[in-house]
N, C-alpha and C positions, 0 to 999 in steps of 0.2 A: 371540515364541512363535507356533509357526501356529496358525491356526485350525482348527475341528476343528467340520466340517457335521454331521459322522456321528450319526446319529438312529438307536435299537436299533430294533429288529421288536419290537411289545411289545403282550399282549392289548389287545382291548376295555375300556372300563369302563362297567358297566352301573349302574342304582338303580332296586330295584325294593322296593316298598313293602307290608306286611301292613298292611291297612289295618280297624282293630276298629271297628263298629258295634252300637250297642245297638239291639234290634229292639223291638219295640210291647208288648214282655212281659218288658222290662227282662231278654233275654236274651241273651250276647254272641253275637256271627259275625263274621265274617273276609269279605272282598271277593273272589271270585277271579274273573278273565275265564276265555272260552273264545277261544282266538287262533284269528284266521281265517286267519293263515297262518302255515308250519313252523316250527317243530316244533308240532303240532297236538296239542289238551289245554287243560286247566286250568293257569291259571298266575297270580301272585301278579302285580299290575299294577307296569309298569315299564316300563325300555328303557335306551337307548342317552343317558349326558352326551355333549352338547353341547359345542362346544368353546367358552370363555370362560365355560361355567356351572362351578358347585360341586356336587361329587354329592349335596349335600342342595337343592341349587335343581332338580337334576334331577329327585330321588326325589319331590316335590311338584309341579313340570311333568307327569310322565307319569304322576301318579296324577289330574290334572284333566284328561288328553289321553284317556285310557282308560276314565274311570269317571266323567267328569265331578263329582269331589268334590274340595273345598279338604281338604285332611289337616293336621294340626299334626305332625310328627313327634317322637316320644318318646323312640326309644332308639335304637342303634345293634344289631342281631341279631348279625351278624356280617358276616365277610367270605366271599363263595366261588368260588375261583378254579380247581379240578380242571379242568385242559385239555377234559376230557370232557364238562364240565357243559352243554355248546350244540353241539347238532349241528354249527352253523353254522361253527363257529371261536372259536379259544380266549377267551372272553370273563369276566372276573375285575365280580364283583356286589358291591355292599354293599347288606345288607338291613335296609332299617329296620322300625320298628315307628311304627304312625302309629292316630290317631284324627282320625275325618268326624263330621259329620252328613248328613241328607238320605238319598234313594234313588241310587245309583249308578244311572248309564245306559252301557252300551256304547257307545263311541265308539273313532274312531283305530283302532289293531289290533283290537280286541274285536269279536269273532262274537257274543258274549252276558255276561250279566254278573247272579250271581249273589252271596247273600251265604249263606255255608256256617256250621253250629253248630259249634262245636271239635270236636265228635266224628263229626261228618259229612262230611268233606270226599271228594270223587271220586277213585276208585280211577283215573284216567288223568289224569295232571298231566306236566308239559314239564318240560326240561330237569330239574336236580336238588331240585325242588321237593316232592317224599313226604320226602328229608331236613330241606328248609328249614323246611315245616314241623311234623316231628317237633320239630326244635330249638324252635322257636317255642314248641310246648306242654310243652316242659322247662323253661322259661322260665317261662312261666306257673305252673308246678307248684313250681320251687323258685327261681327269680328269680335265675336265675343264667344267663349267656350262654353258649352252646355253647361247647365245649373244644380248646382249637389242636390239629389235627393233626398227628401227629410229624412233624417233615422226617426223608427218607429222604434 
């Protein structure tokens, strides 16, 4: 039988991590960077697996690359892979859900690094992140993961 090189064209794969922090008034918040470079905004800390890692060795890698915090990861959010989601080119996310301790510091991409109340989060966020997380606090509300979208 021949061999067969042939390797498809096939998105990115990203992990990118909500990361829950209790603040000094036993109040929850969420981790967001501001990227210092494009797409420019608020975005939920993450990037780009590595090749020979696993996307949850990833999603813990660039949550201590960007915000310099150890995360434990807890759930799986979901998956987002809309062609349109990254300016950049078509790049397919899975989004975990993770708990820190300590103060995040910007590091790596992050221009800055805040921690948002669930009801406060920046009206200019990157790529499709006002979805990510809306879903997040559906989740939170009825503990159930966002909803597969139809295939067309």
């Amino acid at each position: 039988m021949p061999s067969n090189n042939f390797r498809p064209t096939t998105p990115l794969i990203a992990a990118d991590t909500i990361i829950e922090l209790i603040d000094e008034k036993n109040k929850l918040g969420i981790v967001l960077i501001e990227r210092k470079n494009p797409p420019y905004g608020w975005a939920i800390p993450g990037g780009f697996v590595d090749v020979g890692e696993t996307i949850e060795q990833a999603a813990v890698r660039e949550a201590k690359e960007e915000v310099c915090l150890d995360v434990k990861l807890c759930c799986l959010l979901g998956l987002y892979s809309d062609p349109s989601r990254d300016d950049r080119g078509h790049t397919a996310t899975a989004i975990y859900i993770a708990t820190a301790n300590g103060l995040p510091q910007a590091a790596d991409d992050a221009k800055n690094v805040a921690v948002f109340p669930l009801d406060q989060f920046p009206k200019k966020l990157a790529f499709d992140h006002t979805q990510v997380l809306q879903d997040y606090l559906n989740y939170k509300n009825s503990g159930k993961v966002k909803a597969l979208y139809p295939v067309k």
